[in-house]
N, C-alpha and C positions, 0 to 999 in steps of 0.2 A: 504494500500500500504506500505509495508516494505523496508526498507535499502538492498542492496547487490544485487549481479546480479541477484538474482532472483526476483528483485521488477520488477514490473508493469511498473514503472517510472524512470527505468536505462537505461542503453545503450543499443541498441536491438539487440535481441539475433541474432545469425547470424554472426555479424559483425566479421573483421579481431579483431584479440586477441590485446591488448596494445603492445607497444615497452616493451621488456623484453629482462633481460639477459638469453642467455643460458649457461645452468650450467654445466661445467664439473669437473668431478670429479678428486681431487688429485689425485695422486699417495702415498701412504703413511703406516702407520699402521692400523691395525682396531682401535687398543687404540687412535690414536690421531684422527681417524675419529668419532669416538663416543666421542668427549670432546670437539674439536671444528669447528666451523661454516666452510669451505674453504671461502679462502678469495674471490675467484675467485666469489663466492655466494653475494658476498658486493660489491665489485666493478666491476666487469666490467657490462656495459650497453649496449646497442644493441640501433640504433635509428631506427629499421626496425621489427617489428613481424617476426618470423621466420614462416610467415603462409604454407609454403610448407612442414614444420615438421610435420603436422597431416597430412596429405597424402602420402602415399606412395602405388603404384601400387605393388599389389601381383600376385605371378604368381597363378592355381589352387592348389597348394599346401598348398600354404600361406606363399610363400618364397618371400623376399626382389626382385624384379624386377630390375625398375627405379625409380629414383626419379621424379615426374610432380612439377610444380607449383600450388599452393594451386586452383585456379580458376580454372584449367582444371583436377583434383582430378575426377575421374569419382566413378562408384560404383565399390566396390571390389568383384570379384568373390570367394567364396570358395568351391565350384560345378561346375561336367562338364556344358558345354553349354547346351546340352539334358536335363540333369535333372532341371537346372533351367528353361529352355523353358517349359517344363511339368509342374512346377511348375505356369507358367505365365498361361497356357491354365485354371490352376484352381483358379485367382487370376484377372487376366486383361483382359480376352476374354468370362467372362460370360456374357456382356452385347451385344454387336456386334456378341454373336455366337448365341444366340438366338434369334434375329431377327427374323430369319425366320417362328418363331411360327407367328409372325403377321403383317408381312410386307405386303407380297401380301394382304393375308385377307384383310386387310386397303385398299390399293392400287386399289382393284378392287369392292369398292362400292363408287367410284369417278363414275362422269356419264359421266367419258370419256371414262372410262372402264365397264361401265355397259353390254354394249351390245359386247357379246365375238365374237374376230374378230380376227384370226392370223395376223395384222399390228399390232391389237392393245396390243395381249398378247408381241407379238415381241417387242414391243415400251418400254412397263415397265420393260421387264427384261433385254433389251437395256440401258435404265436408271438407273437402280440398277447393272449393272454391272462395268457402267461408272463412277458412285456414290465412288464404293467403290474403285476402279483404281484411282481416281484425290484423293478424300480427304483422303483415309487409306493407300494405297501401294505408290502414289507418294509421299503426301504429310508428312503424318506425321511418316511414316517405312519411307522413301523416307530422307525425310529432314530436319523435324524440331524436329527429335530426337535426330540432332546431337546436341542440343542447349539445354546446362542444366547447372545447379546452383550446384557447386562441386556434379554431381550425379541426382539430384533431377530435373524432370520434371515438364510438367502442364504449367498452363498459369501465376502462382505467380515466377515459377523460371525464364519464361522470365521479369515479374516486376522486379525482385530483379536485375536481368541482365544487364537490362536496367537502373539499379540504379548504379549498380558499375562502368557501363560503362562511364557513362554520358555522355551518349545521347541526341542529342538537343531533348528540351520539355520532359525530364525526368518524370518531376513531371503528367504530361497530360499520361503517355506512361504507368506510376505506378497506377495512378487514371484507366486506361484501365482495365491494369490486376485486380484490384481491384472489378471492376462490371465485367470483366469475371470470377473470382473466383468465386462472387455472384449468378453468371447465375448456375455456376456447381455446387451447393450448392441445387439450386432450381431444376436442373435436377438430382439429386440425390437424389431427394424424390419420383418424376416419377417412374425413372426405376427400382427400385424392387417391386413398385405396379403393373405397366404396365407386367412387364416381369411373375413374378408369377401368377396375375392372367388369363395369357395367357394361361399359362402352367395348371394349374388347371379345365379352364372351359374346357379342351379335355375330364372330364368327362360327358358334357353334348352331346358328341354324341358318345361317350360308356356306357353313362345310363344315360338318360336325366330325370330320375325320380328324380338324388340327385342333380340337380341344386340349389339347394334351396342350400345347401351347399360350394359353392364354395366360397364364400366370408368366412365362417369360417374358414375354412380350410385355405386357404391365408392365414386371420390374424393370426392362429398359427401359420404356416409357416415361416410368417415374423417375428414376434418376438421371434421363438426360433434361427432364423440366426443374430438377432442383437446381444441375451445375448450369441453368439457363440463367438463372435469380441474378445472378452477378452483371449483366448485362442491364440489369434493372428493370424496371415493371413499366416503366416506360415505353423500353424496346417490346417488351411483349405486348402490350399495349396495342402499340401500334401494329402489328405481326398481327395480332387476334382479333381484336376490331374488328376486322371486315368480317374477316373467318366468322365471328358470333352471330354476327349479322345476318350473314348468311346461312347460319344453325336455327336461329330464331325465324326465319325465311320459312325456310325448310320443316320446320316444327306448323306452322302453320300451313304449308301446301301437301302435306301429309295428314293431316286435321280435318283440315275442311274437307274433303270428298266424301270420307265419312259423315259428317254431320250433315252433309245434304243427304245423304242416303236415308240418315236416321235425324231427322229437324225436331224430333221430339225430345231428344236429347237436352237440347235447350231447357227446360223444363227444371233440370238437375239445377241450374243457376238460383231454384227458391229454396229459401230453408226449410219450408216444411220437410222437402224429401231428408234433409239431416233429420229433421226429429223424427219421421216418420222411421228412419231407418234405427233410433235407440229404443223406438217404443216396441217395434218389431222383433227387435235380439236383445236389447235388455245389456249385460256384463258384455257380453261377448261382442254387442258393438263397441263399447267402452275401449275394447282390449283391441281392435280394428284401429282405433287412434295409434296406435302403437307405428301403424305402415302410415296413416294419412300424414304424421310430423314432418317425412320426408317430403311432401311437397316446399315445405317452411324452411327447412334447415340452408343455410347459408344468409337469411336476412342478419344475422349480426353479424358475419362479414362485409355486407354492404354498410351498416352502420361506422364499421372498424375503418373502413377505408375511407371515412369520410373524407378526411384528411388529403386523401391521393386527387380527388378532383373539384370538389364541394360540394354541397348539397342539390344546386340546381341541375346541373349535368343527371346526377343519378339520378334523380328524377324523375328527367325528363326519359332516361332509357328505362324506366320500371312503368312508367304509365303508357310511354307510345309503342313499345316495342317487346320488351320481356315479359309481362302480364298479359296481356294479349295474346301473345302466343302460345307460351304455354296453357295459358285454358285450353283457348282451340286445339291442341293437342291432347290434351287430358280426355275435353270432349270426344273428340277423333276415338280414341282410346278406347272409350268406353262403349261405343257404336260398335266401334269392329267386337269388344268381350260380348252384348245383345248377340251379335250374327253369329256368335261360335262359343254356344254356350257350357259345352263340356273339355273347352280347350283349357280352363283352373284343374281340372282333376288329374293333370301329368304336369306336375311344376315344375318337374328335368326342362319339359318344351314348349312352357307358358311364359313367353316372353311377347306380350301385345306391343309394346314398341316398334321391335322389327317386324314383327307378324304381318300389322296393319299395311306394310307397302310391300309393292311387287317384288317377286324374288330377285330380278335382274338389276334391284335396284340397293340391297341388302349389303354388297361389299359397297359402294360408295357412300351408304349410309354411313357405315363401320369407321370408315376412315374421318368421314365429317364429324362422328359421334366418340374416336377418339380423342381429335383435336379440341374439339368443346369440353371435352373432360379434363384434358389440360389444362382449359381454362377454370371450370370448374375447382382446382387444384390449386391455382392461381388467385383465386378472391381468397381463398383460406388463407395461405403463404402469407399475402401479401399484410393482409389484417394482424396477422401473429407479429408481421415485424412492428406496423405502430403500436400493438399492443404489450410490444416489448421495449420498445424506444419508452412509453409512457408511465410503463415501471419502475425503470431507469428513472425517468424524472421527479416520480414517487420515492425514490428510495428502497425502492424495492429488490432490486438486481444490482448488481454491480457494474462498472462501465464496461459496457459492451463496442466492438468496433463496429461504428456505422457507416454506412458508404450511403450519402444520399445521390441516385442515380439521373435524377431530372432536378433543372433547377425554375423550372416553372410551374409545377404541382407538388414537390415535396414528396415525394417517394423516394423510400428507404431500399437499403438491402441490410441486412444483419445477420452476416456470414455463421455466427456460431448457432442461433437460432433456423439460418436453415439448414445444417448440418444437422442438428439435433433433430429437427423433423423428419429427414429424410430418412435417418435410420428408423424410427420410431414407425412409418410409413411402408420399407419395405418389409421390418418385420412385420407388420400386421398381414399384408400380402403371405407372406407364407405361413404365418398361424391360420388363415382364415380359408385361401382358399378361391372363395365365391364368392362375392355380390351379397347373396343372402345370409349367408353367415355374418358379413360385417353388416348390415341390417341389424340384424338382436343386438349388435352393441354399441347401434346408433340412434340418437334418442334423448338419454338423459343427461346426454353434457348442455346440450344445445339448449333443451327446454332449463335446463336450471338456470344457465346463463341468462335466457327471456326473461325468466322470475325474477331476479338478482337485478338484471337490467330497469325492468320495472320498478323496482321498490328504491333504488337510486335512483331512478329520473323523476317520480313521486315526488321525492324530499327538493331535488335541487328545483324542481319546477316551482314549490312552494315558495321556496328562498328566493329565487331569482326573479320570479316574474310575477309574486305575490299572488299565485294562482288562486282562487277562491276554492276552499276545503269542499266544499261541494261538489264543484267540478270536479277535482282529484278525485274525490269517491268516487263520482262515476266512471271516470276515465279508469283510475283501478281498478273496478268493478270487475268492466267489460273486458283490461289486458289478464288479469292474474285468474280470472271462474277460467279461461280459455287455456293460458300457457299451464295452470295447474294442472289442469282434466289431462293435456297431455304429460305432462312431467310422468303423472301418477300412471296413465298407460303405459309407458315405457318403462317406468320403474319392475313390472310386473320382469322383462326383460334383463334383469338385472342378472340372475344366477344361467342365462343364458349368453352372458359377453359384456352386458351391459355397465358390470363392474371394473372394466378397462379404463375407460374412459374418467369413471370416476374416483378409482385411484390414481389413474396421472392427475388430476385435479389436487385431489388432496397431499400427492406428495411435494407436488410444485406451490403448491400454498404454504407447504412446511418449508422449502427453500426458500422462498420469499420470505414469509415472516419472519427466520431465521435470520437473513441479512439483514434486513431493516434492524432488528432487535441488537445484531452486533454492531452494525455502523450506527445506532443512538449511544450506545457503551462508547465507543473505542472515540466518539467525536466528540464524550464531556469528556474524558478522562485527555484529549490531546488538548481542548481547550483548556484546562487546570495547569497543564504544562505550559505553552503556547504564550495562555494569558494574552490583553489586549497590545496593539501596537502602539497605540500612543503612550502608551505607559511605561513599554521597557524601552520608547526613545527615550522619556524622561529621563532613564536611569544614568543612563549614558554618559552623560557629563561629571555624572561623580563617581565614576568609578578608578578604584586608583590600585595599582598606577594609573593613567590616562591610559586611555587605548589607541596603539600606532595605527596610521593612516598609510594602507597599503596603497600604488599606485596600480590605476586601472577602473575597468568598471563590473560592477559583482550585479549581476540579475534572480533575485529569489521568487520562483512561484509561491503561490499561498493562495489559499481562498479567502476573501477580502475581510478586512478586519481585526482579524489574525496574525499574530506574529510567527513569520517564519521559523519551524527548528531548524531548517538549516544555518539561517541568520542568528538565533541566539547560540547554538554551537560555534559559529565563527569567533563569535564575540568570548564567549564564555571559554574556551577551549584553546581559542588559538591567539585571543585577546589583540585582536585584530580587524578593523573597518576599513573594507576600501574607500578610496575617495570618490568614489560618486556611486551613491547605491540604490536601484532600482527594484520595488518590491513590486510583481505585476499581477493582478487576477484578471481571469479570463470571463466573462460571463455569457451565457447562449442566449441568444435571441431568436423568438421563434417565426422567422423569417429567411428569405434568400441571402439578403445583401444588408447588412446593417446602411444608412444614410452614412459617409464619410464622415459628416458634419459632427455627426451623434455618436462615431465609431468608438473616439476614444476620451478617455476623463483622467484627467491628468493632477495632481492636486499632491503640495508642498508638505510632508510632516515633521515633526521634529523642532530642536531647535538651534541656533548657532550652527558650529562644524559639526553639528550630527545630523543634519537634515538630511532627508532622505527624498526619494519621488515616490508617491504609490501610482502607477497607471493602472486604468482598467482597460480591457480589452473587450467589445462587444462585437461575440460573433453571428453572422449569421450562420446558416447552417450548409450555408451552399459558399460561406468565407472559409482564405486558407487558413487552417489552425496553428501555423509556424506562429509561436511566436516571437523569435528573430524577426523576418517576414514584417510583420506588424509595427514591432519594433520603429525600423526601420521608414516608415510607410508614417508614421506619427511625427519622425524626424523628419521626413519629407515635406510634410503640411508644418510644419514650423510650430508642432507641441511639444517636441524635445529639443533640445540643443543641438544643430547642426554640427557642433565639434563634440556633441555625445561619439564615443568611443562604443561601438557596438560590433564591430568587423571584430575586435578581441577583447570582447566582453565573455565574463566565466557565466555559466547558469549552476546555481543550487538548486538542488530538490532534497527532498528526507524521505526515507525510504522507514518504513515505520511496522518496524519487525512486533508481529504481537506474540505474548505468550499464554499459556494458559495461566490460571488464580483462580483459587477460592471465592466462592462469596461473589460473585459477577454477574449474580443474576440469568447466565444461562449455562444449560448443562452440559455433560461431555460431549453428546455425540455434535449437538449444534453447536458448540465449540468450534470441532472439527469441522464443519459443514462451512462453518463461515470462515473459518484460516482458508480451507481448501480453497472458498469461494473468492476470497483477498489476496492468494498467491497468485491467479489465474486472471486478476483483474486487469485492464490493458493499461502498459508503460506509459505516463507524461511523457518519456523523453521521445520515445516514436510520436504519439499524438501529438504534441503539439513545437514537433519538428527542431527540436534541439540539437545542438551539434553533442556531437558524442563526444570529441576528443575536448570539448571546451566544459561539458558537463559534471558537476560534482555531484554523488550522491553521498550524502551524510544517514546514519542511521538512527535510530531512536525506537525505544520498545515501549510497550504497551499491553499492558496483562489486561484478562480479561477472563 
């Protein structure tokens, strides 16, 4: 664990930047700006972060708007709405647009639908039509898209929400979002096994001599779409876009002939036929929820991803284009199960998907239906990475390497996050098998995360927008009677696979709250040490002997505030102060490009020949994180001293060895869980581009 914003063990990332001064710039010569500091740069103070200077609303151009307040900062568009929405269909709707491969299939080897009965085909495409109207078009297009963390969606941006809000039972509402991240972490192993190998086994009734191959073919599949991630979600984006388009096309022109054949069909769009179909079976429709969830599952990916394009785009591709479709298909569906009503009683060769179209038509379905399962594979992925970035900014995780791969929508990659998924993925492929096996133990992550989702959007809806408690009751009502009924179907599921899903959950909630628990330990116990930085300048001038004044310039990271251990080791140990000493935090802003204006805050501490410089550094996330680099780039704009000495400037950091102790509030094994977790945390001096040969690491321990 190292010194400086980028330790493990600093302030957490996310958070509003420190009080800092904004800098402006003289009026003057270039000679006297290249010679010295503006005074304006030393003295004046700010007792407020200026956090509304990293956001600013862009119109499509990329022209200055309005100014928002930093909290209500949404994502910035630099694309029509069309092309971003295109881009969403090949990014956020592969999970939810392929359903269709095997929703019914599931659906209608329940033995409430076994025996085909126009109430009863009525009944589930009643259900799944109703499914996707409460939990996708009201709920989460509807409402709880409006609620996001400067931008960023998912069930961590309602945590973080409900953190800054301070919402009664905060800490309970954070611990929520915490195990639904867990659940979407665990359902994000599922569905690119489920989805691909859907799409894949339509070769066994286009040529059921190569079934023996279907599970290979997945696993390549799947891992030539994970070592794709690095390329960025952008590129795939753009790649699948059309591709989806054309799936969602195609979902509809394979739909509709049947629905003319059978126009009564129609009919399944009223609720009665749902209720008609619980009063009819009674439990055993209940336990039928179990396959209908699968039409639902990936709308918290479209939430997760909010972030990747904004809320209008998606939108706009779930109301004109991916809802649409899929009905008319479901529909389709359920015309052709009417026409061939003993085709459920062999469910080796009851696949209605491919069934419904011409045999000569079944391998380019395959191919079209692999590729969309790719993508399908792709809204998950993509979701896990803001939903791991946003952990991270909780405090949750430790710092992870981010690579943001587009610098106009804000899409991540996070290399060890998809590494972890991808094994967790092909294992399930070879546990599993089939399609329908990973079925029974898909279900209950996705529905508890809706739960969890809800009763966090609830509370921040109240806070934020002073919703009236009446309203909430209804709106909970109508989300929680729904996501519950299912939760509790699928739960039946459980001693059938279902239990996967929900121990990844619960073990990754024990790793997260483990971390968070040791980096609040390990961050009093360095601040007890540390102590404030105006304080141990004070000390400075009476220390005796004096302390010699080495030549040169010393650059210590720290997270702001804070007094460097490397800098009090210098002093303490080698009773030594360079002559000109720069103490620099870094702070993230959650944007592309900080404003140059706003980048940096430059402000004089100390006093006499102890004075020191603190800079801060505001990055955005698409800025280079050198900070040499930056450095440099501050001297250029005339907030350093042009004869600042940075070409052979030394950088400190402290490397901050923990051990174990008594009495520390947590026990051995999470002890162990969080060193393991802090030896593995990623390097300041890679991150933020230090010279190696110029770099000093000093050590310092910390029991715990």
């Amino acid at each position: 664990m190292q010194d400086g914003h980028g330790a493990s063990d600093g302030p957490l990332e996310g958070q509003s930047p420190p009080a800092a001064t904004q800098v402006k710039k003289r009026v003057g010569s270039f000679n006297e700006a290249a010679h010295k500091l503006p005074a304006q740069a030393l003295a004046r103070e700010s007792d407020e972060a200026d956090d509304a200077a990293d956001h600013e609303n862009l119109d499509t151009a990329g022209r200055p708007n309005r100014r928002v307040p930093g909290d209500q900062a949404d994502v910035v568009a630099h694309a029509g709405r069309a092309v971003l929405a295109l881009g969403a269909l090949g990014v956020v709707y592969g999970d939810i647009g392929t359903s269709p491969l095997y929703t019914e299939q599931v659906t209608f080897e329940f033995r409430a639908t076994q025996h085909i009965a126009v109430a009863g085909v009525y009944g589930v495409v009643s259900l799944i039509f109703w499914a996707l109207t409460v939990v996708v078009s009201i709920k989460y297009a509807g409402f709880i898209m409006r609620a996001h963390n400067r931008g960023d969606g998912g069930i961590m941006a309602l945590a973080a929400l409900c953190q800054r809000l301070k919402v009664p039972r905060r800490a309970l509402m954070v611990t929520l979002g915490i195990f639904g991240a867990s659940l979407f972490f665990g359902d994000g192993m599922i569905t690119p096994a489920i989805s691909v190998l859907s799409a894949v086994s339509g070769l066994e009734v286009a040529t059921p001599s190569v079934t023996h191959l279907v599970v290979p073919i997945s696993l390549v599949i799947l891992v030539a779409l994970f070592a794709l991630q690095r390329r960025g979600t952008s590129t795939v984006g753009a790649v699948f876009g059309p591709v989806m388009l054309l799936w969602f096309t195609t979902l509809i022109v394979i739909g509709m002939p049947e629905i003319f054949k059978h126009p009564g069909v129609l009919q399944a769009l009223s609720p009665s036929w749902g209720v008609r179909f619980f009063i009819d079976h009674g439990f055993y429709a209940f336990l039928t929820l179990g396959g209908v969830v699968l039409a639902v599952t990936g709308a918290e990916a479209l939430y997760a991803d909010r972030g990747h394009f904004g809320p209008g785009p998606i939108r706009m591709a779930w109301f004109f284009v991916v809802w649409p479709a899929v009905l008319i298909n479901y529909l389709g569906q359920a015309a052709w199960i009417l026409d061939h009503p003993g085709a459920p009683l062999d469910p080796k060769k009851f696949n209605p998907f491919f069934s419904v179209m011409p045999h000569w038509a079944i391998w380019p379905m395959v191919i079209l239906a692999t590729l969309a399962t790719v993508i399908a594979s792709q809204a998950v992925i993509s979701g896990s990475y803001s939903v791991a970035r946003q952990a991270m900014q909780l405090g949750y995780l430790p710092r992870l390497r981010i690579v943001h791969t587009s610098e106009t929508e804000g899409q991540i990659y996070v290399p060890s996050i998809n590494w972890t998924l991808m094994f967790g993925v092909v294992a399930l492929v070879l546990i599993f098998q089939n399609s329908n096996g990973l079925a029974n133990a898909y279900g209950v992550a996705v529905t508890g995360t809706f739960i969890l989702n809800t009763l966090l959007f609830l509370v921040v809806a109240k806070r934020l927008w002073k919703t009236p408690t009446w309203r909430l009751a209804l709106m909970g009502s109508l989300f929680l009677t729904v996501e519950t009924t299912f939760f509790l179907a699928n739960a039946a599921k459980i001693l059938h696979g279902a239990w996967l899903p929900l121990a990844a959950g619960l073990l990754i909630s024990f790793v997260m709250m483990t971390w968070r628990r040791g980096q609040v330990i390990v961050t009093r116990k360095r601040q007890s040490k540390e102590g404030g930085l105006n304080a141990f300048l004070e000390k400075l001038g009476n220390m005796q002997p004096p302390l010699q004044r080495a030549p040169g310039t010393a650059v210590f990271l720290v997270p702001d505030g804070a007094t460097p251990l490397a800098l009090r080791g210098v002093v303490e140990h080698v009773h030594t102060l360079h002559e000109t000493v720069l103490v620099v935090s870094v702070a993230a802003a959650s944007v592309p490009h900080v404003d140059p204006a706003k980048r940096f805050v430059v402000k004089r501490m100390g006093r006499g020949r102890y004075q020191i410089l603190h800079v801060t550094i505001r990055n955005g996330y698409q800025e280079n994180n050198s900070v040499p680099d930056a450095l440099e780039l501050a001297r250029k704009h005339g907030l350093l001293p042009r004869n600042l000495d940075l070409e052979g400037a030394s950088y400190f950091i402290s490397r901050i060895t923990i051990a174990k102790a008594n009495n520390s509030g947590m026990g051995g094994l999470r002890k162990n869980i969080f060193m393991a977790m802090a030896r593995n945390s990623a390097s300041p001096i890679e991150h933020f581009g230090l010279p190696i040969d110029r770099t000093v690491v000093m050590g310092s321990q910390i029991n715990i």
